[in-house]
N, C-alpha and C positions, 0 to 999 in steps of 0.2 A: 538353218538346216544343218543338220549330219551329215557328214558322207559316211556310207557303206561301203566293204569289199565286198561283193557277191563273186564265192568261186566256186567252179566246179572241177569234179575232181573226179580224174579217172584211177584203174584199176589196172594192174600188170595184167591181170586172167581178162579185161576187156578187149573183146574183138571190134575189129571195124565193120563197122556196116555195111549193107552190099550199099551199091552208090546209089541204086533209087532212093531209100534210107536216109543215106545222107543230104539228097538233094530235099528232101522232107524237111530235115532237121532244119538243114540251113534256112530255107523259106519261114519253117518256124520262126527260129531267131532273127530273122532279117525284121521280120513283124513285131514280135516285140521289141527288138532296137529302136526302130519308128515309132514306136508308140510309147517309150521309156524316153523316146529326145523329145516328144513333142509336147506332155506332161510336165518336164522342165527339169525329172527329174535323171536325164542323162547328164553326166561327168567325162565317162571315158569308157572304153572294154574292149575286148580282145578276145580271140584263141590262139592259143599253145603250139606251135609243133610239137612232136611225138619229143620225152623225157630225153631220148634216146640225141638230142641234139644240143642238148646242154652243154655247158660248161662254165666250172668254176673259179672265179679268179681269187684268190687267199693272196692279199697284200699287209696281213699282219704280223709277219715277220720281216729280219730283214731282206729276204727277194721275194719277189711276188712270181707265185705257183698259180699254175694254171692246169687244168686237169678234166679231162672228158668226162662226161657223165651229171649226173644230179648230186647237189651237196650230199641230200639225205639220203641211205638206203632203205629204202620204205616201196612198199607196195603201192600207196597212192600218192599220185603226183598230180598236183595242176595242170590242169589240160585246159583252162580259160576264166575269162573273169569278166564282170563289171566292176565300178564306180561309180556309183548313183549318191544322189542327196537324198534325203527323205525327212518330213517334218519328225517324225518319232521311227521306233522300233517297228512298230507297228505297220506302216506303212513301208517299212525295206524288206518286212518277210512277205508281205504282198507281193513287191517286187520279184521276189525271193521265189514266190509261188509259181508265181505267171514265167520268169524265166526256166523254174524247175522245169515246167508241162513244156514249154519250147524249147530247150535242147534235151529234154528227156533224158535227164539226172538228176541227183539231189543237188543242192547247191546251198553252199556253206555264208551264213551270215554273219560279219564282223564291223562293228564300227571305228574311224580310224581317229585314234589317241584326240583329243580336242588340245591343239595347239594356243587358242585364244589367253593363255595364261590367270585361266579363270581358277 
C-alpha cells in the first residue's frame, strides 16, 4: 500500500464558524476518522491551530533562529491533515472525497516519496 498526505487548507479571508457549525463539522470528521481506521486504511491525522501559532526553527547556519510566524508568506496555510494508506490513487481521492464533504473543504492529495529503494 501507499501512503497519502490528505491536507486541508485554509484561507487568510476564512472565518470561523459560529460553534453550532463547528460542532457539525467536528461530528463529521470524528465519523469519517472511524470509518478511515476501521477500513485499515488509517495511519495518522490531525488539525492545526490557527497559522498565527507557528514558528520557525532555521538551524542552517551557524546559530539557530528561531522566529514567529509561518515559514511561508502565503495566503493559504495548512489547517490539518491525514495519512492514509491506499491500494492505488484512486482509492486516496475517495478518501480525499469523503473527508472533503466532512470537514467541508477541499483537500489536497499527495503521495509520500516510496522509500522502498525500488
Amino acid at each position: 500500500m501507499v501512503q497519502y498526505l490528505l491536507s486541508v487548507h485554509s484561507t487568510d479571508a476564512d472565518t470561523t464558524p459560529a460553534p453550532e457549525v463547528m460542532e457539525k463539522i467536528y461530528a463529521r470528521v470524528d465519523t469519517f476518522n472511524e470509518e478511515v481506521k476501521a477500513s485499515g486504511n488509517w495511519v495518522f491525522g490531525g488539525g492545526l491551530h490557527p497559522v498565527t501559532t507557528a514558528t520557525v526553527v532555521d538551524a542552517t547556519g551557524a546559530d539557530v533562529v528561531t522566529t514567529d510566524g509561518p515559514f511561508v508568506e502565503a495566503k493559504e496555510h495548512l489547517g490539518g491533515f491525514w495519512i492514509v494508506q491506499a491500494d492505488d490513487l484512486d482509492e486516496a481521492l475517495d478518501l480525499a472525497r469523503r473527508g472533503s464533504q466532512a470537514c467541508g473543504g477541499p483537500v489536497e492529495v499527495r503521495p509520500f516519496q516510496d522509500d522502498s529503494g525500488a
